[in-house]
Backbone as XML, in Angstrom:
<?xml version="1.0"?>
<chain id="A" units="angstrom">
  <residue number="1" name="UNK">
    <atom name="N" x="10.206" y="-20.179" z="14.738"/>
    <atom name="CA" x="10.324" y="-20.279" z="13.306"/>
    <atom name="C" x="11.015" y="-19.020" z="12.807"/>
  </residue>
  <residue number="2" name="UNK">
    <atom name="N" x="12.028" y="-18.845" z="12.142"/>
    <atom name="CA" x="12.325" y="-18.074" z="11.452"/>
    <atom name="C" x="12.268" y="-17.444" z="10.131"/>
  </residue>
  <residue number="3" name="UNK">
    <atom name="N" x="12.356" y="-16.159" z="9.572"/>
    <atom name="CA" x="12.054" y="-16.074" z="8.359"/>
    <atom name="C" x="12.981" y="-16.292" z="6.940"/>
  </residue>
  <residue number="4" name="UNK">
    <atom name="N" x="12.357" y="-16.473" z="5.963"/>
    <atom name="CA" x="13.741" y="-17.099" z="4.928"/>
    <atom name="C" x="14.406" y="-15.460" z="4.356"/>
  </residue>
  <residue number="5" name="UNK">
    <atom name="N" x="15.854" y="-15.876" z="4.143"/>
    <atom name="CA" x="16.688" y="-14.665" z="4.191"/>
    <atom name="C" x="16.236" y="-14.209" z="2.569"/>
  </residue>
  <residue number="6" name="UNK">
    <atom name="N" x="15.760" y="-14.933" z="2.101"/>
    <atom name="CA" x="15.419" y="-14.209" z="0.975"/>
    <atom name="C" x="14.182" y="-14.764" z="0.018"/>
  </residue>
  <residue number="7" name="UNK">
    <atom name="N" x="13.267" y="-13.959" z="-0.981"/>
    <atom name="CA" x="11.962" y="-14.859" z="-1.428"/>
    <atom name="C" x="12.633" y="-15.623" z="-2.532"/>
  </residue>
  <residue number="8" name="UNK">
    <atom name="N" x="11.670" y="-17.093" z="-1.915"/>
    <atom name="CA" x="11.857" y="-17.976" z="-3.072"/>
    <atom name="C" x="11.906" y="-17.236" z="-4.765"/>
  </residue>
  <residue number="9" name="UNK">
    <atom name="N" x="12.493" y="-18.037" z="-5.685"/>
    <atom name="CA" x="12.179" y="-17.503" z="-6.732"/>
    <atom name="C" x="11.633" y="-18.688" z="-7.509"/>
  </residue>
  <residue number="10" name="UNK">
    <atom name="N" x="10.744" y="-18.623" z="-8.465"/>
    <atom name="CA" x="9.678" y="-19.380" z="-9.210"/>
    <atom name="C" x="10.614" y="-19.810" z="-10.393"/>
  </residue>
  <residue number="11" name="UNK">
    <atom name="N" x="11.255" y="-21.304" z="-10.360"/>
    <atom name="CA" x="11.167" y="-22.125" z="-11.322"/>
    <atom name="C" x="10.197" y="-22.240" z="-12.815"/>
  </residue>
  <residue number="12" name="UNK">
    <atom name="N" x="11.354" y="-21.549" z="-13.972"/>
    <atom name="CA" x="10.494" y="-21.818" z="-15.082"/>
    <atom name="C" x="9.857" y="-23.111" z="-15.716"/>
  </residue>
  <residue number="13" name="UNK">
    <atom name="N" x="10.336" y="-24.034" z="-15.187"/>
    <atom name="CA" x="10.046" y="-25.198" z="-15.318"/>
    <atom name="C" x="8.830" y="-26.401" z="-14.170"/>
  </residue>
  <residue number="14" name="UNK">
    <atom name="N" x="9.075" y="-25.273" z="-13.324"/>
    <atom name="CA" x="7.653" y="-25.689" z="-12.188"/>
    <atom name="C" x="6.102" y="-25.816" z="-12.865"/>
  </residue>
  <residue number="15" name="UNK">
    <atom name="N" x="5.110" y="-26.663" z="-12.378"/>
    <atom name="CA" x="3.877" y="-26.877" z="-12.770"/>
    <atom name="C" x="3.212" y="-25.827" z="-12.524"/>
  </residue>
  <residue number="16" name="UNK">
    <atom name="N" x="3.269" y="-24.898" z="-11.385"/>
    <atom name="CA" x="2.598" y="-24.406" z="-10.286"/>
    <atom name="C" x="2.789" y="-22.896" z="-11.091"/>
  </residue>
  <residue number="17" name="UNK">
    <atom name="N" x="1.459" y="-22.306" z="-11.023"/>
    <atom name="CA" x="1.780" y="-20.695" z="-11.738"/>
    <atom name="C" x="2.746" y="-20.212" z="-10.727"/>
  </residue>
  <residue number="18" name="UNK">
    <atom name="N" x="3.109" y="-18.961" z="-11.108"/>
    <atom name="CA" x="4.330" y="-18.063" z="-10.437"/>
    <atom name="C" x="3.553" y="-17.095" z="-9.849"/>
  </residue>
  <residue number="19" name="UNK">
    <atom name="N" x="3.962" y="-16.838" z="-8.495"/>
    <atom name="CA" x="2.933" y="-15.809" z="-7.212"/>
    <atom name="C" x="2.537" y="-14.474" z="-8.268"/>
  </residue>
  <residue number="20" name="UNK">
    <atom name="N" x="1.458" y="-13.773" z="-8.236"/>
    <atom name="CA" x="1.470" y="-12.670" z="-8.680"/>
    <atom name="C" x="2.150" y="-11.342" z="-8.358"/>
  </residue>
  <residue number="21" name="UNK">
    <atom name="N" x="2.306" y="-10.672" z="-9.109"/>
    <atom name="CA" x="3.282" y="-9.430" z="-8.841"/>
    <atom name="C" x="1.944" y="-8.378" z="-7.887"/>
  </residue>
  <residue number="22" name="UNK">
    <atom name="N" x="2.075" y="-7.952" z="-6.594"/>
    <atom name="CA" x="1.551" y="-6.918" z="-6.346"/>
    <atom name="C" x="1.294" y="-5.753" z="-6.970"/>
  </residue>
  <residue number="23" name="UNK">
    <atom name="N" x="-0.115" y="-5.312" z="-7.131"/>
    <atom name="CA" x="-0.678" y="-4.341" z="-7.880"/>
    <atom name="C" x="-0.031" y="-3.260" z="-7.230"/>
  </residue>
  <residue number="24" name="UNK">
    <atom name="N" x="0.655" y="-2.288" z="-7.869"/>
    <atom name="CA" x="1.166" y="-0.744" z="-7.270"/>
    <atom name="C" x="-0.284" y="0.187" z="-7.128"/>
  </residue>
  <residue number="25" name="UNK">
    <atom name="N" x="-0.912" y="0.927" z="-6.114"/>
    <atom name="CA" x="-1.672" y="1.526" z="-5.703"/>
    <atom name="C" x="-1.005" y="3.303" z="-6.482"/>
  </residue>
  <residue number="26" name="UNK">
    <atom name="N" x="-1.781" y="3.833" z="-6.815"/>
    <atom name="CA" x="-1.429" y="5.165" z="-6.932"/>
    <atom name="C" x="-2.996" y="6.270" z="-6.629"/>
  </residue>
  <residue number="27" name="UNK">
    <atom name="N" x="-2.362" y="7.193" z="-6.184"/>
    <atom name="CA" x="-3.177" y="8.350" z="-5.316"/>
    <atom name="C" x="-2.645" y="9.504" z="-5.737"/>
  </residue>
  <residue number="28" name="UNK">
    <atom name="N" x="-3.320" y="10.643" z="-5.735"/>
    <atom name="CA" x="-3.363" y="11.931" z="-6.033"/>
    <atom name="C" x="-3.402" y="13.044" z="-4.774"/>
  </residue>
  <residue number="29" name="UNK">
    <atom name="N" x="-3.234" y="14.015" z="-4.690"/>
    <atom name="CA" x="-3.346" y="15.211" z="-3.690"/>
    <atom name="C" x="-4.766" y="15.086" z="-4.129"/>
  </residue>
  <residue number="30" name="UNK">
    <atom name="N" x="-5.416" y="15.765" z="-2.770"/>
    <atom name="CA" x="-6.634" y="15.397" z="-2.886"/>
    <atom name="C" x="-8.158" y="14.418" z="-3.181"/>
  </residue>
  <residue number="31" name="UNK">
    <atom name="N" x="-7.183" y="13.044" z="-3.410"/>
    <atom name="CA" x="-7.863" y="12.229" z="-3.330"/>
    <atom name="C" x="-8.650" y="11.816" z="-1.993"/>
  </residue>
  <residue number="32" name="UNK">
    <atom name="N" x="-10.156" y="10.898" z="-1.872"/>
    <atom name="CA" x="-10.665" y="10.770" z="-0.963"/>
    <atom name="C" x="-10.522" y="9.493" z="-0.725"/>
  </residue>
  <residue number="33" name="UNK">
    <atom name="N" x="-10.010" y="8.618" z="0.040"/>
    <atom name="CA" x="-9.787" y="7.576" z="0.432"/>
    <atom name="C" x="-9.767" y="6.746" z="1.765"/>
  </residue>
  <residue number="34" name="UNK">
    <atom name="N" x="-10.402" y="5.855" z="2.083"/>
    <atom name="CA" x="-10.746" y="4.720" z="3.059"/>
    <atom name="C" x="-9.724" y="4.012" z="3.280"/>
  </residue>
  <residue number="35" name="UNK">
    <atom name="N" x="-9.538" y="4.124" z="4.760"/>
    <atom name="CA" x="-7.964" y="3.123" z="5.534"/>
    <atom name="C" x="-8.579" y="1.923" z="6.319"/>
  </residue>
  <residue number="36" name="UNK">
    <atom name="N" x="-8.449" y="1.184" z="6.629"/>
    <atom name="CA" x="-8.268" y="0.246" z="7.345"/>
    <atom name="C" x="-8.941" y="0.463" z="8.749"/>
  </residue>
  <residue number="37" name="UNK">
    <atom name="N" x="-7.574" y="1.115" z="9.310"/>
    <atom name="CA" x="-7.970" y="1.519" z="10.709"/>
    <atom name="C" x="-8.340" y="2.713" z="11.201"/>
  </residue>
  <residue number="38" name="UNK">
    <atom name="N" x="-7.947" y="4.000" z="10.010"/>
    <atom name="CA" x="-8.661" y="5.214" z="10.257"/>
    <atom name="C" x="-9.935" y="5.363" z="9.748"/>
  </residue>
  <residue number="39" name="UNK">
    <atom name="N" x="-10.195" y="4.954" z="9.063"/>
    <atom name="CA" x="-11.536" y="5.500" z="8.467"/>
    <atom name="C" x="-11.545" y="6.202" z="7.012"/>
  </residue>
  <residue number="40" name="UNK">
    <atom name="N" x="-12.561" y="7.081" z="6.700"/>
    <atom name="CA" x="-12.521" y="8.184" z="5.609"/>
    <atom name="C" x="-11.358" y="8.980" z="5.926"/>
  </residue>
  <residue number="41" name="UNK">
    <atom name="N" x="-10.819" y="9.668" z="4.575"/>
    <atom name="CA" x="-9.678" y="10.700" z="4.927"/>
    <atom name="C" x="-9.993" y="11.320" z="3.387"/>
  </residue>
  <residue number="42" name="UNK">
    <atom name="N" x="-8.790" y="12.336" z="3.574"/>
    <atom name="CA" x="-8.380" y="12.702" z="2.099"/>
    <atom name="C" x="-6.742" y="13.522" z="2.145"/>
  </residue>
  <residue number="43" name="UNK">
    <atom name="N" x="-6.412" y="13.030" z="0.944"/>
    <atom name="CA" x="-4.289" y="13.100" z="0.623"/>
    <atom name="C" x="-4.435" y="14.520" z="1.101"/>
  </residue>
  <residue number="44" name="UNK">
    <atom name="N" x="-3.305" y="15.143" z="1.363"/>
    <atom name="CA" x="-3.384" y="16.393" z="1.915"/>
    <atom name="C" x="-1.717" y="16.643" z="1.626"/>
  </residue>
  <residue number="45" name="UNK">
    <atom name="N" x="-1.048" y="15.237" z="1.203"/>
    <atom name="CA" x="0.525" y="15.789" z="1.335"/>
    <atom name="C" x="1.067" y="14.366" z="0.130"/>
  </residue>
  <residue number="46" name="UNK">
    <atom name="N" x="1.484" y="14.688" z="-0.553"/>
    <atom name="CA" x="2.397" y="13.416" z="-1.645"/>
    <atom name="C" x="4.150" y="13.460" z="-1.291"/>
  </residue>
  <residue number="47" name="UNK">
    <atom name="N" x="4.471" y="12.758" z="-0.807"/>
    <atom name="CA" x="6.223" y="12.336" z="-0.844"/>
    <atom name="C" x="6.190" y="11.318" z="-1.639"/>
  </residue>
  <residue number="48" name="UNK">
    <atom name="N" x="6.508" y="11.597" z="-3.163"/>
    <atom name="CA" x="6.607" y="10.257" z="-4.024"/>
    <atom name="C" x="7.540" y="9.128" z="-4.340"/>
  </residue>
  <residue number="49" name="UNK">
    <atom name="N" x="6.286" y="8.155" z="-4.114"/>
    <atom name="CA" x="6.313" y="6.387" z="-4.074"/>
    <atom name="C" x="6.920" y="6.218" z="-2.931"/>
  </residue>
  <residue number="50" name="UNK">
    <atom name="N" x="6.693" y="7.291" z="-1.736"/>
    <atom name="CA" x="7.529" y="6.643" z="-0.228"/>
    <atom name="C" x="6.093" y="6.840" z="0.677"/>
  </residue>
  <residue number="51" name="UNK">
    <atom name="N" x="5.547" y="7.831" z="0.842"/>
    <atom name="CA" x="4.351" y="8.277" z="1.436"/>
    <atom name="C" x="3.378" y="8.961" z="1.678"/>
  </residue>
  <residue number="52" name="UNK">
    <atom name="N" x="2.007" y="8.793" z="2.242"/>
    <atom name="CA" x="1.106" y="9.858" z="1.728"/>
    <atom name="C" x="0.604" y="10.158" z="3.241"/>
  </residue>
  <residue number="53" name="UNK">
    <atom name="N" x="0.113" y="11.899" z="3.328"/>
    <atom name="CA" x="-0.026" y="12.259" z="4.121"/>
    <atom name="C" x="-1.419" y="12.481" z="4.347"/>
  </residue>
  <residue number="54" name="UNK">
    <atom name="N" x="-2.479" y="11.842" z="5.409"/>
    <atom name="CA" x="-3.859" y="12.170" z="5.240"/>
    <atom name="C" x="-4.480" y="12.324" z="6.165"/>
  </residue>
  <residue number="55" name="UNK">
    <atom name="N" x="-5.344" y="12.829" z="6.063"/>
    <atom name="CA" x="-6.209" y="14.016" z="6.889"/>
    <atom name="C" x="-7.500" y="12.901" z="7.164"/>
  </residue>
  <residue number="56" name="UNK">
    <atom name="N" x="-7.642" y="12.950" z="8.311"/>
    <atom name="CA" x="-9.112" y="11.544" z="9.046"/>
    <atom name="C" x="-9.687" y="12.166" z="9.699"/>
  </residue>
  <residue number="57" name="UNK">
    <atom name="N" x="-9.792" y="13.885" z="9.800"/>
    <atom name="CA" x="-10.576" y="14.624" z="10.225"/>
    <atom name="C" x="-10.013" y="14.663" z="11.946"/>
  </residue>
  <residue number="58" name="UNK">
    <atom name="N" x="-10.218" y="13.900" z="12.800"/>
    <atom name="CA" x="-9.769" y="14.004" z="14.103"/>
    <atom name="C" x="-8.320" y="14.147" z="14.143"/>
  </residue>
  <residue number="59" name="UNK">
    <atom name="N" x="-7.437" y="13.643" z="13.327"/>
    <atom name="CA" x="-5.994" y="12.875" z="13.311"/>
    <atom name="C" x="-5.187" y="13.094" z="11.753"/>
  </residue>
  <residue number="60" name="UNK">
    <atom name="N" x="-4.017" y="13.373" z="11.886"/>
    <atom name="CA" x="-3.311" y="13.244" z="10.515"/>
    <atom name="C" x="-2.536" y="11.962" z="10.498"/>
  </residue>
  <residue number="61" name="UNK">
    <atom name="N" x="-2.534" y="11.316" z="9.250"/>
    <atom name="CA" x="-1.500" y="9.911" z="9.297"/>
    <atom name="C" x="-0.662" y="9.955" z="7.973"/>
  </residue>
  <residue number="62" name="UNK">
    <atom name="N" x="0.554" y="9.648" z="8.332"/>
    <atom name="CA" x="1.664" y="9.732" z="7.302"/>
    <atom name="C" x="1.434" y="8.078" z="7.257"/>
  </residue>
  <residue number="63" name="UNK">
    <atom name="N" x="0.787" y="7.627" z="6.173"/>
    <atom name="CA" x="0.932" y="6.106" z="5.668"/>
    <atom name="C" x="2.172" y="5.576" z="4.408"/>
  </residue>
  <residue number="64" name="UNK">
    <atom name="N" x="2.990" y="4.761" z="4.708"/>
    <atom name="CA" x="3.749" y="4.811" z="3.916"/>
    <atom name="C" x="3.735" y="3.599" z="2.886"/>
  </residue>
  <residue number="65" name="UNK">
    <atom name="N" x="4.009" y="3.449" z="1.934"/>
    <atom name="CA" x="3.860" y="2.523" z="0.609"/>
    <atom name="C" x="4.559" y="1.200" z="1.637"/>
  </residue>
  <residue number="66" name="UNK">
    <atom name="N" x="3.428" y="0.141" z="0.475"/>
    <atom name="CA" x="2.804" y="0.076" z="-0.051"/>
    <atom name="C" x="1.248" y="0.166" z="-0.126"/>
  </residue>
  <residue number="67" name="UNK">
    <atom name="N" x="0.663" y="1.014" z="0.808"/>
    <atom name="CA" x="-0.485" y="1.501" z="1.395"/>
    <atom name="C" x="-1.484" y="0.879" z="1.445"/>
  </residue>
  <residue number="68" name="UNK">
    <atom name="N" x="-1.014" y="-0.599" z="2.216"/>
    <atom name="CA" x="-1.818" y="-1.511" z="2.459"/>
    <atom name="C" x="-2.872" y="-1.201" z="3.339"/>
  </residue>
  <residue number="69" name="UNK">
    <atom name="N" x="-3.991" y="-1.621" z="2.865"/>
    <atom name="CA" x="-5.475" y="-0.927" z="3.787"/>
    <atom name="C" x="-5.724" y="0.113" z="3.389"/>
  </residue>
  <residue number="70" name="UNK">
    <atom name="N" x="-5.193" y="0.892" z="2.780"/>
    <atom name="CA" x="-6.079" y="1.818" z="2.119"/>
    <atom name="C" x="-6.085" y="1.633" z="0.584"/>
  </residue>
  <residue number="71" name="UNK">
    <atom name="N" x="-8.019" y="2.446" z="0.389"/>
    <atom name="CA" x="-8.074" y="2.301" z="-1.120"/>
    <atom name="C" x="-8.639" y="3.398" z="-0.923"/>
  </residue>
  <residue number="72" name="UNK">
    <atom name="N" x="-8.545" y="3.977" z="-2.738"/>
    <atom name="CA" x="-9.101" y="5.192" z="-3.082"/>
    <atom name="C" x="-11.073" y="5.303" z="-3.132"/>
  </residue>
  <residue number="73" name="UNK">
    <atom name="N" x="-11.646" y="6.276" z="-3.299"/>
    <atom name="CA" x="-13.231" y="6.113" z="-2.951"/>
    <atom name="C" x="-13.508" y="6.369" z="-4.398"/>
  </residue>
</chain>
């Protein structure tokens, strides 16, 4: 199966609501925040709206937007 070269776009005239717009996540230096697969951390580095740099105590992880799996605490 392949993927489509580009996303559908939502007919104003369709029955069917239109997909929701993804919520933009925003974080601070020093925020404390829960990942997915690391665990607890906290921001330690901001490159803005590309990536955040965080500290999981054993490990550092450069996670990059849209920073899916992680939320703030």
């Amino acid at each position: 199966m392949t993927k489509p070269s580009a996303p559908r776009r939502h007919l104003r005239t369709s029955p069917f609501k239109a997909p929701a717009e993804p919520l933009i996540k925003h974080f601070a230096l020093g925020d404390r925040v829960s990942h997915d697969r690391y665990g607890l951390g906290r921001i330690i580095g901001v490159e803005d709206g590309i990536a955040m740099l965080v500290d999981f105590g054993s490990l550092q992880a450069r996670i990059v937007s849209p920073y899916t799996g992680m939320d703030k605490l």
